[in-house]
C-alpha positions as CSV (number, residue, x, y, z in Angstrom):
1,X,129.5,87.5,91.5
2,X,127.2,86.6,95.1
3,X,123.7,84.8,95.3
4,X,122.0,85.6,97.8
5,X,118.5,84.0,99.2
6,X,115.7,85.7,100.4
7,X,113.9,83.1,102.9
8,X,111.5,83.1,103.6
9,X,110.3,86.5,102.0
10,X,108.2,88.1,104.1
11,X,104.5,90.1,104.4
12,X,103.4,88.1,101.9
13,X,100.3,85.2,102.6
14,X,102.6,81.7,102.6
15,X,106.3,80.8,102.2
16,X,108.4,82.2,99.3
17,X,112.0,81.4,98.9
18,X,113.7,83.9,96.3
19,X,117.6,82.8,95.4
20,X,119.4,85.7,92.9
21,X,122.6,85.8,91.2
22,X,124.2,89.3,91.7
23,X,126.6,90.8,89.0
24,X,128.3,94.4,89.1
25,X,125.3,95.4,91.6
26,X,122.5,94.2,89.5
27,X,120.4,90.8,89.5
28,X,121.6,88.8,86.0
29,X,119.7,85.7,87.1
30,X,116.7,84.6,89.8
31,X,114.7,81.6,91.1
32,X,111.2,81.5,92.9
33,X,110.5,78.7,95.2
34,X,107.3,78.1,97.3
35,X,108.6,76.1,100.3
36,X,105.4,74.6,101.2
37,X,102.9,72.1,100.3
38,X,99.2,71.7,100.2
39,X,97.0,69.1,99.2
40,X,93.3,70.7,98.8
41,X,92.9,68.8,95.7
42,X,93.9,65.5,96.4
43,X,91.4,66.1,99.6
44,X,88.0,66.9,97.2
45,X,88.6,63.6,94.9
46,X,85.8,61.3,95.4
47,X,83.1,64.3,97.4
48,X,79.7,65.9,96.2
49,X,80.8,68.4,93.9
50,X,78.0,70.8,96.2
51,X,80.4,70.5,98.3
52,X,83.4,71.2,96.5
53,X,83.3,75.4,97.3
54,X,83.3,74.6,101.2
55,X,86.6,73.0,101.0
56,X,88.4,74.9,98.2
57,X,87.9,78.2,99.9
58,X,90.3,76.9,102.4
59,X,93.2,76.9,100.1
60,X,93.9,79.6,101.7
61,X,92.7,82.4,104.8
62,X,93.2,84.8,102.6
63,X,91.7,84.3,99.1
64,X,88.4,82.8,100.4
65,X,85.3,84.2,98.6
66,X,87.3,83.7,95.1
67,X,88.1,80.5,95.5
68,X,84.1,79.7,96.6
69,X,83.0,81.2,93.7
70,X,85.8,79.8,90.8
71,X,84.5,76.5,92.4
72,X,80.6,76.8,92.3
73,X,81.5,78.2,88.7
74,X,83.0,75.2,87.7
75,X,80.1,72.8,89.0
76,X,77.4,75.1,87.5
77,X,79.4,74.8,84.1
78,X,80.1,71.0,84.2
79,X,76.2,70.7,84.6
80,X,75.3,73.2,82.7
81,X,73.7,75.6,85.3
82,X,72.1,79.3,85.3
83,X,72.1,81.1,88.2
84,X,69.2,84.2,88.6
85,X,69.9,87.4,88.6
86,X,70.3,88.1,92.0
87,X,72.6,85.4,92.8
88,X,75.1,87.4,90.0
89,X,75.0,90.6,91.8
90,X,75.6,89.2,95.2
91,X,78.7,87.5,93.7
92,X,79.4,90.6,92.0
93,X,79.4,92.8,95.1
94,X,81.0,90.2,97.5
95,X,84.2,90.1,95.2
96,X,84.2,93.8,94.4
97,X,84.6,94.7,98.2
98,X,87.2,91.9,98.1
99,X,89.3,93.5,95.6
100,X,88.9,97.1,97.3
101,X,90.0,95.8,101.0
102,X,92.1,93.1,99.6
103,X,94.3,96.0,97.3
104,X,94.1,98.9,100.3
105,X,95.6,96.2,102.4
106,X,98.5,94.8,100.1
107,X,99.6,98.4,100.1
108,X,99.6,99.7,103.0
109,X,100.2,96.8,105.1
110,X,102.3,94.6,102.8
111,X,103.7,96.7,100.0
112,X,104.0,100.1,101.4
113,X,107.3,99.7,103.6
114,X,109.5,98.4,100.8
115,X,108.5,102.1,99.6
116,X,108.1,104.3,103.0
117,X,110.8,104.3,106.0
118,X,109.0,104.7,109.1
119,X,111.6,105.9,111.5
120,X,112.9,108.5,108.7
121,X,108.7,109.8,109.9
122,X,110.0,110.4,113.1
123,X,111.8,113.7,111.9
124,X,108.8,115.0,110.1
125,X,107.1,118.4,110.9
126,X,103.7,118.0,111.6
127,X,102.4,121.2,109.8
128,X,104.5,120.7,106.7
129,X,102.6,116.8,106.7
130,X,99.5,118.5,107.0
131,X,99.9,121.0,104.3
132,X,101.8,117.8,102.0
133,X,98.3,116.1,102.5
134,X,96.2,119.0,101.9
135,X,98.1,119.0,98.8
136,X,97.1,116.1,97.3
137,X,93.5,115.4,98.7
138,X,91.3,117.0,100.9
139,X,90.5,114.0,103.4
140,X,89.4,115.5,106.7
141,X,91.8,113.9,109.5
142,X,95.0,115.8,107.5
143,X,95.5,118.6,110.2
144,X,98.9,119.2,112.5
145,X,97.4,117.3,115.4
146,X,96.5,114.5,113.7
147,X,100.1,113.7,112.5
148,X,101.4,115.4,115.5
149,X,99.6,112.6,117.7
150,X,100.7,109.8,115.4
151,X,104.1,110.8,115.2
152,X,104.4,110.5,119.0
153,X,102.7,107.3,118.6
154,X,105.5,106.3,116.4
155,X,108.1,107.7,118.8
156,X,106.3,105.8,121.9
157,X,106.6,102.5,120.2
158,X,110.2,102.9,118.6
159,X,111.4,103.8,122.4
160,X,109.8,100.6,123.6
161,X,111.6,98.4,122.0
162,X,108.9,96.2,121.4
163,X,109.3,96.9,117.3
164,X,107.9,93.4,116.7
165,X,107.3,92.8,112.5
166,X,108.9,96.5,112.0
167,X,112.4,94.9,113.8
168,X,114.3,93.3,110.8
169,X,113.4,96.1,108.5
170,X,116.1,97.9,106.1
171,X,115.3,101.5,108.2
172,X,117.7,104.0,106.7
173,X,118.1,102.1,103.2
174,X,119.6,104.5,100.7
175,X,117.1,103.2,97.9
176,X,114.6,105.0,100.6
177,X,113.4,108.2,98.5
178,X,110.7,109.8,101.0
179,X,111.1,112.9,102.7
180,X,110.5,112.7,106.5
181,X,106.9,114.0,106.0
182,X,105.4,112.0,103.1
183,X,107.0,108.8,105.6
184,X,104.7,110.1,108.3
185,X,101.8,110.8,106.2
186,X,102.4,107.2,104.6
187,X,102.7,105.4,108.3
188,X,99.0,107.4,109.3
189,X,97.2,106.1,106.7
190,X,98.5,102.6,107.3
191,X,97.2,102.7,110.8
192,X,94.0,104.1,109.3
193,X,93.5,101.3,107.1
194,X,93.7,99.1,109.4
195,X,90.7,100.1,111.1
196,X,89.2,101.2,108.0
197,X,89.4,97.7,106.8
198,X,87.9,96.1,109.6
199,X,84.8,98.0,108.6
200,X,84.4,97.9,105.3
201,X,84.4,94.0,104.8
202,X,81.5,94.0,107.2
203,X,80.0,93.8,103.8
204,X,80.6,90.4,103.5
205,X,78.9,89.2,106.9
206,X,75.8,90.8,105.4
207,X,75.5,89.0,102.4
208,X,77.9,86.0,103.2
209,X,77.5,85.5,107.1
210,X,80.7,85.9,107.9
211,X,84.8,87.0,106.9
212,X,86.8,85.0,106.0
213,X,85.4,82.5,104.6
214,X,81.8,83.3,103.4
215,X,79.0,80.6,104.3
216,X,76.4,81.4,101.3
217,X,77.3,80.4,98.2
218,X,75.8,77.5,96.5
219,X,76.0,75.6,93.0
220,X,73.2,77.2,91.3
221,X,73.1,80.8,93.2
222,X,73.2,81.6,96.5
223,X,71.7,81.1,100.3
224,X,71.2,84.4,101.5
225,X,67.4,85.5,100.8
226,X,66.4,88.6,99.4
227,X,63.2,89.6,100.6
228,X,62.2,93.7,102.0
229,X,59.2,92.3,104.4
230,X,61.6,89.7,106.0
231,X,63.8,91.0,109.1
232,X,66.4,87.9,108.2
233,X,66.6,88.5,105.1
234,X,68.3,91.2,102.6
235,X,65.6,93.7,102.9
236,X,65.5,97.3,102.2
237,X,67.8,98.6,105.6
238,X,70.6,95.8,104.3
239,X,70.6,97.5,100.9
240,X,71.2,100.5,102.9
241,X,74.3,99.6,105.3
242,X,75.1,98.1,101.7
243,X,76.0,101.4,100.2
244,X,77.2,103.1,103.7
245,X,79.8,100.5,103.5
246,X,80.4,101.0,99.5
247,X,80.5,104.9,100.0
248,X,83.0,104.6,103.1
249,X,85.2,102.5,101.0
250,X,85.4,104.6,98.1
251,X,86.0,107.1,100.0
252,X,89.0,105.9,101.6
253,X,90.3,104.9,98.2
254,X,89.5,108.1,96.1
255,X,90.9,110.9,98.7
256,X,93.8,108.5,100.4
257,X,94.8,105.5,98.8
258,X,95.0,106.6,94.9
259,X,96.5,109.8,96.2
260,X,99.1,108.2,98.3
261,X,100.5,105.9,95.1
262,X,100.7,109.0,93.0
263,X,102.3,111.1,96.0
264,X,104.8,108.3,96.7
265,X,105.1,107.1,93.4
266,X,106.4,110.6,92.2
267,X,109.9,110.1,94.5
268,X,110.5,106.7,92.7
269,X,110.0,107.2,88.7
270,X,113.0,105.0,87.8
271,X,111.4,101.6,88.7
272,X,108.9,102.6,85.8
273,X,111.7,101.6,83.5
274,X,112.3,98.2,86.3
275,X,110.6,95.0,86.6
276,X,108.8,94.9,83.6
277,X,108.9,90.7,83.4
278,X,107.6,88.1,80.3
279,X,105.6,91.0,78.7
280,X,102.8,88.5,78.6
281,X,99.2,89.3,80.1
282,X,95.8,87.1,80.8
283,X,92.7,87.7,82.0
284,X,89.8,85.4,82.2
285,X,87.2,88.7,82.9
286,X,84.9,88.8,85.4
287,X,81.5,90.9,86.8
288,X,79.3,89.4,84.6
289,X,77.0,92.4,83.6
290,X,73.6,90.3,82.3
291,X,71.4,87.5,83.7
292,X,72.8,84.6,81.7
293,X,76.8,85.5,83.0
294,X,77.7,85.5,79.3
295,X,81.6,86.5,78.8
296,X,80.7,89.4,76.3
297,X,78.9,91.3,79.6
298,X,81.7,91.2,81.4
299,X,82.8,94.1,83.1
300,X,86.2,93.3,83.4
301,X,87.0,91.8,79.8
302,X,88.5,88.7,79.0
303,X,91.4,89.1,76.7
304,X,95.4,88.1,76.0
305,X,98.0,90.4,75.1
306,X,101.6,89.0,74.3
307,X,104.8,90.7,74.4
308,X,103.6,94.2,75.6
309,X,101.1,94.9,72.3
310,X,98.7,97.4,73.7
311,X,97.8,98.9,70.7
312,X,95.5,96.3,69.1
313,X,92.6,94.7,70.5
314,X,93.5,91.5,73.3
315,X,93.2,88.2,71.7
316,X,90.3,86.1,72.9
317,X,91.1,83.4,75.8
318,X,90.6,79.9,75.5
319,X,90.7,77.8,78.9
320,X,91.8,74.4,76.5
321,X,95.3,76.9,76.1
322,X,96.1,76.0,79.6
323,X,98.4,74.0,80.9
324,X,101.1,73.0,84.0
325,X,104.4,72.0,83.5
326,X,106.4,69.9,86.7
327,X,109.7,70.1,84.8
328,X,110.9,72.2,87.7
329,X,108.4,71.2,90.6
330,X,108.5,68.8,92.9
331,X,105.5,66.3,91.9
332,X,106.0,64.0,89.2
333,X,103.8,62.9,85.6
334,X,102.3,59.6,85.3
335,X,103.3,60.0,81.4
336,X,107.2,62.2,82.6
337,X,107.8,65.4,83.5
338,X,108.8,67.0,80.6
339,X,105.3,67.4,78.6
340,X,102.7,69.7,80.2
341,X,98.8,68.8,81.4
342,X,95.8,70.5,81.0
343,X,94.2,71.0,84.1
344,X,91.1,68.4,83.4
345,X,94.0,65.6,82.8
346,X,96.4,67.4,85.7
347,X,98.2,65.4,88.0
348,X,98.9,66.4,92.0
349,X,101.3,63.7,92.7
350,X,104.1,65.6,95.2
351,X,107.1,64.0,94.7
352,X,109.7,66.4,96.8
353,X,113.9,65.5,95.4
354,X,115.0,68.9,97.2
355,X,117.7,69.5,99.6
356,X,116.6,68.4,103.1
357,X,116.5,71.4,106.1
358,X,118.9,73.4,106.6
359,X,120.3,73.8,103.2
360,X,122.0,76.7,101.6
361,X,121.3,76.2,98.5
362,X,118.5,75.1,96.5
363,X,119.2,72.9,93.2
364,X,118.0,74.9,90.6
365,X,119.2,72.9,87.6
366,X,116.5,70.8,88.3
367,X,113.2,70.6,90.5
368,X,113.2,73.5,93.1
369,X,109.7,74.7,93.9
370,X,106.1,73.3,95.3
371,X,104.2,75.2,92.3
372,X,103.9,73.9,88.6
373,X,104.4,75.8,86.0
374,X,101.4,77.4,83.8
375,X,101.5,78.0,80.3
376,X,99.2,80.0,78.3
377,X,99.4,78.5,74.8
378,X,103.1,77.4,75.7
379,X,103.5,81.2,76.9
380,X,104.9,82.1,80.4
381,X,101.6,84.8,81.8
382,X,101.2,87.4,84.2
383,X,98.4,87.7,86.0
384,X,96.3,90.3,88.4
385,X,95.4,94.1,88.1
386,X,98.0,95.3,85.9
387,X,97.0,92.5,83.4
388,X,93.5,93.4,83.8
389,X,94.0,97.1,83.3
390,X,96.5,96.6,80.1
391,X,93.3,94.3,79.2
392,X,90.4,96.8,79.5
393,X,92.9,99.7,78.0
394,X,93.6,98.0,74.8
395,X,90.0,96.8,74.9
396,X,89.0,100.7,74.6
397,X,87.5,101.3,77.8
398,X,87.1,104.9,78.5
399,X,86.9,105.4,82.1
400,X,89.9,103.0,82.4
401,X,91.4,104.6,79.9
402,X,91.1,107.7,81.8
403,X,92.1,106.5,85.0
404,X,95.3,105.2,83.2
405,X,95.7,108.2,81.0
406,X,95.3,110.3,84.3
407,X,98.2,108.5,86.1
408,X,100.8,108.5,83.7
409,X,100.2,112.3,82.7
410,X,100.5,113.1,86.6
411,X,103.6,111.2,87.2
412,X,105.1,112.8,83.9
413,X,105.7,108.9,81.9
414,X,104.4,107.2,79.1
415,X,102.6,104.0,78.3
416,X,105.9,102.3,78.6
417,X,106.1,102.9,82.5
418,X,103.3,100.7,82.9
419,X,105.3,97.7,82.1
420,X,107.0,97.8,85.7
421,X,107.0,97.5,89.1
422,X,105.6,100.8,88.9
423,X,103.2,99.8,86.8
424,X,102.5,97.3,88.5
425,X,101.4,99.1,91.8
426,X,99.8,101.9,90.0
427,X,97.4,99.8,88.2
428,X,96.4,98.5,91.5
429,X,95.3,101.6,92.7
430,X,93.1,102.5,89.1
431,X,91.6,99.1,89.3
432,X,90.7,99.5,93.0
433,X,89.0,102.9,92.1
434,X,87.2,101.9,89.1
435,X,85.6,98.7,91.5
436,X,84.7,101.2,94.0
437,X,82.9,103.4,91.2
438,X,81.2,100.5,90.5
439,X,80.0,98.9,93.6
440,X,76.9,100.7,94.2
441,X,75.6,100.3,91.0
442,X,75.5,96.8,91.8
443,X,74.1,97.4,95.4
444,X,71.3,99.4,93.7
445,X,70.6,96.7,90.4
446,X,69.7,94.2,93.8
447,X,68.0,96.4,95.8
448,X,65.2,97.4,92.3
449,X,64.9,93.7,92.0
450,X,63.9,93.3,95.2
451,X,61.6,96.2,95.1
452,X,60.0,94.9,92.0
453,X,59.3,91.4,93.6
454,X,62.1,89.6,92.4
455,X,63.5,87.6,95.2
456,X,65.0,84.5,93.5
457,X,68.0,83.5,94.7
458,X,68.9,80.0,93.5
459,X,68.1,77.8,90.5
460,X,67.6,74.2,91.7
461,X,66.6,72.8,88.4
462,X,69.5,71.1,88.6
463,X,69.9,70.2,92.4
464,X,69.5,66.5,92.5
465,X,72.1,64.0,91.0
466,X,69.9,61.9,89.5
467,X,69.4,64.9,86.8
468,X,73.4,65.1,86.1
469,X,74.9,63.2,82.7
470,X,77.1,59.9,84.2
471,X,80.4,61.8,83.1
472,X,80.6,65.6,83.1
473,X,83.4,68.4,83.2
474,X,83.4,71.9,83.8
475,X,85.9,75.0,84.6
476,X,84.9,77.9,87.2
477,X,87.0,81.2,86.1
478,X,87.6,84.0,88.6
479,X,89.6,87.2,88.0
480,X,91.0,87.0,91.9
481,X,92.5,90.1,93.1
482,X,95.6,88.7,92.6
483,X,95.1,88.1,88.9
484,X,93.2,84.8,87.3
485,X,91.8,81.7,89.0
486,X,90.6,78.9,87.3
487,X,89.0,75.7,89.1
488,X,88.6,72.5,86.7
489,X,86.8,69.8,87.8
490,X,85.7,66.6,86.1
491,X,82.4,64.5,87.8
492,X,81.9,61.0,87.5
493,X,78.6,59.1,88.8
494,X,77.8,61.9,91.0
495,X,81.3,62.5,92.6
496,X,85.0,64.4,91.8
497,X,86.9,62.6,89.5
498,X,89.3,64.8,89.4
499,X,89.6,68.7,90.8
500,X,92.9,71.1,89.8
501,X,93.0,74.8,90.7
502,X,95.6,77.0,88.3
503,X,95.5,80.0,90.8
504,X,97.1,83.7,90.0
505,X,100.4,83.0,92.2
506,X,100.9,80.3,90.2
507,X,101.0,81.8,87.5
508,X,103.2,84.1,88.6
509,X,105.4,82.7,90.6
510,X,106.0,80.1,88.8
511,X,109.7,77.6,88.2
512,X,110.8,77.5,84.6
513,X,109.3,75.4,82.6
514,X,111.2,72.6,80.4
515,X,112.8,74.8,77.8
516,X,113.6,76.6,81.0
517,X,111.5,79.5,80.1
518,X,111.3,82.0,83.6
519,X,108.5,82.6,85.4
520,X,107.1,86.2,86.0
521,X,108.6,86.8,89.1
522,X,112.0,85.1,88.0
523,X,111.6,87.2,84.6
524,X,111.1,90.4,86.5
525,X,114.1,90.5,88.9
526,X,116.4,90.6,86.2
527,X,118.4,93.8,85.8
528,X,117.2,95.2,89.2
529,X,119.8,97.3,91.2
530,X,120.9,95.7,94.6
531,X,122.8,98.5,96.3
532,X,123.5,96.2,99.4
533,X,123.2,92.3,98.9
534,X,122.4,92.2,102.9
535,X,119.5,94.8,102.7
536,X,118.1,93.1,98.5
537,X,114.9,95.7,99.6
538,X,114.6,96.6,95.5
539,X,114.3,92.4,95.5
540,X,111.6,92.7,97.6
541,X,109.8,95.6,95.8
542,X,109.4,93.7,92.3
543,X,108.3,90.4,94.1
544,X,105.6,92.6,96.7
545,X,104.6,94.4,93.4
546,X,102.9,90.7,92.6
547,X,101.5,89.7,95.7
548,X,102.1,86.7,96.0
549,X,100.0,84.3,98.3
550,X,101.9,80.7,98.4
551,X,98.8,79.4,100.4
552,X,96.7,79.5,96.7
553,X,99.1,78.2,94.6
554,X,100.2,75.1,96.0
555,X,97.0,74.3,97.4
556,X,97.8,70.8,104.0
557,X,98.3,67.0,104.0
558,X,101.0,64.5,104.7
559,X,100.8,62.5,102.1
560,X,101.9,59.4,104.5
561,X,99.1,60.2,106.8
562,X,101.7,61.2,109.5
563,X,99.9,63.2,112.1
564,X,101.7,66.8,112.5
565,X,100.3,68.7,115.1
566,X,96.7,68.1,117.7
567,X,94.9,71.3,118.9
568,X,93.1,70.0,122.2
569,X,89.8,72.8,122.9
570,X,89.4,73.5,126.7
């Protein structure tokens, strides 16, 4: 029997420390750790809740625009705020390009090499990778001197020796399944996203000012003005490099990113039977599809399915279902550490009993990790696309339906498969196109109100404290692209009492709780093959599969007021 640690795991957003027990070449028990600590919500107690988006959008430079919004949700809830109707479809299309570049990325750039070995690309044929390609999509750039030039890009850098975040890979793994030309076409559409990215999120500086970090949301709509006569405002050529942006980006998804999982997904049909995890799915929902935001319009529906049930209808959610152990995390309970907290009544009280640096191992018998533990009615949850497309199958939508359907009958599996790391990837990919088929309609519900003369943008009915109840409490939820965000925040006499965020990698990547009940990513490993303890890549594939971001999920401040670091400006 060996453990092994994986520390910190890497292309991820954050710190991640995964310890596993190893048995007979297979994982029999694991433990997720985030190794670091933030303090975002100790840092909003006692500020205008206005405010509040501006600094939870820094929990992290990564999940920015979700984070804005679960906030300004929350406010607008607690005080019982409705935003117009162009306000909702700015939101709408700000987080649905999120979701496309955020998934495209996470594959290629994070996900894709625990799957694809680029120096196996080096002995590809060119012509053969052009005619895989042509196989599978007709996207233009798939010709011999296309992948001619980028494999002796490839070659040029490998004989540098300058391999940088490509040095400490497992090149040559025999869990690696590609054949030398679906590696090169795999490593030319990761360079291509990464300029293709670049682009496409241009999106948000036109409605949001900037990326990351988007300057125009407001509690009660937005700041960015709608107007067609106005050359500062969205006006009728904005609508238009709008949907140039929206096409490009579908494009990019519909005739190279959805092909490539199927394509690479094909070599590696036995991890549709691996990392399957608590069987347990939530989603809060999200796109609201009518003026007054009401949960029954949402696109993406709000549901709960336990232990795998797809074939009856998702039970409804209830935010007063959630709470956050610390039985296994390193804060501590006013009341103990054994009993769980809703979020309104959560404590952030870091209270670290760890093994001081270095270590080699943590203690896992007791508190071992900077996130708390969620429960969804006492139920360990997974969170993120694959919950969202179990979610809108079982709901009976039909072009989800037929996305899914679609999938599994090319791959050759069942229903089953999607409970996996498989799975899990796949329904990435669906979700991603079914947000890109549904990004213009969005773009073109804005630009008709526009044209009509409707050019509200915020409701400020509500603006001034002096109209707010003494005591008021609200929740903001968010289906993130990593799965759902929730933001609870309680106001007292105009200012945070109290702010907690219960974000997807929490959910996730979660300690046991205090029946020592595994998290998803803990639940998942188990039974996974490990052909060589030194090279754990199949570790890495079930926890990439998730993607975690440890910046969310234990939302940086020293809680002794120790300065760490100055940055001087010249």
């Amino acid at each position: 029997m060996a453990r092994i640690a994986i520390d910190p795991v890497t292309r991820i957003e954050g710190h991640l420390r995964v310890e596993v027990q190893i048995e007979k070449g297979r994982v029999v028990d694991a433990w997720s750790s985030s190794t670091m600590f933030r303090g975002m919500e100790i840092v909003l107690r006692g500020r205008d809740p206005r405010d509040a988006w501006v600094f939870a959008q820094r929990i992290c430079g990564v999940c920015t625009t979700v984070h804005a919004l679960a906030s300004v949700r929350a406010v607008e809830d607690a005080l019982g705020i409705q935003i117009p109707d162009n306000a909702r479809l700015m939101r709408n299309i700000i987080a649905g390009m999120q979701y496309i570049q955020d998934h495209v990325i996470h594959f290629y750039h994070l996900h894709a090499l625990d799957w694809v070995d680029i120096v196996s690309a080096l002995a590809a044929d060119p012509v053969k990778t052009a005619e895989l390609n042509q196989s599978i999509s007709d996207w233009p750039r798939a010709t011999p001197a296309y992948f001619k030039g980028v494999k002796d890009r490839i070659q040029k850098f490998v004989d540098s020796g300058q391999l940088g975040l490509f040095a400490n890979a497992y090149w040559g793994h025999p869990a690696y399944a590609l054949p030398p030309e679906a590696n090169l076409m795999a490593v030319a559409h990761y360079l291509e996203a990464l300029e293709w990215q670049k682009d496409v999120i241009k999106l948000h500086a036109i409605l949001g000012g900037k990326n990351p970090h988007p300057q125009t949301y407001l509690v009660g709509g937005m700041a960015a003005p709608v107007d067609p006569n106005a050359q500062q405002s969205i006006n009728t050529l904005r609508i238009a490099q709008l949907k140039a942006l929206a096409a490009e980006a579908s494009a990019f998804v519909s005739q190279v990113y959805l092909p490539d999982i199927l394509a690479i997904a094909g070599f590696y049909k036995e991890w549709a039977g691996l990392g399957a995890g608590v069987g347990n799915y939530l989603s809060y929902g999200d796109f609201p599809a009518a003026k007054n935001s009401n949960v029954a319009s949402y696109w993406l529906p709000r549901g709960v399915i336990f232990n795998k049930n797809i074939d009856q209808k998702p039970a409804p959610v209830s935010h007063e279902k959630v709470s956050e152990y610390v039985a296994h995390s390193w804060y501590r309970y006013a009341d103990g550490d054994q009993n769980p907290l809703h979020p309104w009544s959560g404590e952030t009280t870091p209270n670290y009993t760890g093994p001081q640096p270095p270590y080699e191992w943590l203690n896992t018998d007791s508190k071992y990790s900077w996130l708390k533990t969620p429960r969804y009615d006492d139920a360990p949850m997974e969170v993120g696309p694959l919950s969202r497309m179990l979610i809108g199958y079982a709901s009976g939508q039909q072009r989800t339906q037929e996305l899914i359907n679609g999938v599994l009958g090319q791959l050759g599996v069942g229903p089953a498969a999607l409970f996996s790391t498989l799975g899990r990837t796949a329904a990435r990919a669906v979700e991603t196109a079914l947000v890109a088929e549904q990004l213009p309609g969005w773009i073109d519900e804005l630009g008709a109100n526009m044209a009509s003369g409707q050019l509200t943008i915020h409701n400020s009915e509500k603006w001034s404290p002096a109209t707010w109840p003494a005591e008021a409490e609200g929740w903001g939820a968010v289906e993130a692209p990593r799965g759902s965000l929730g933001h609870w925040v309680r106001i007292k006499d105009g200012k945070i009492q109290n702010y907690q965020a219960v974000v997807p990698t929490t959910w996730n990547g979660s300690p046991r709780d205090a029946r020592d009940v595994r998290g998803p990513y803990e639940a998942a490993l188990i039974d996974t093959p490990v052909a060589d303890p030194d090279q754990p890549i199949e570790i890495l594939r079930t926890v990439h599969s998730f993607d975690p971001c440890m910046a969310c999920s234990v939302h940086l401040v020293d809680a002794r007021g120790v300065e760490m670091t100055r940055i001087k400006v010249q």
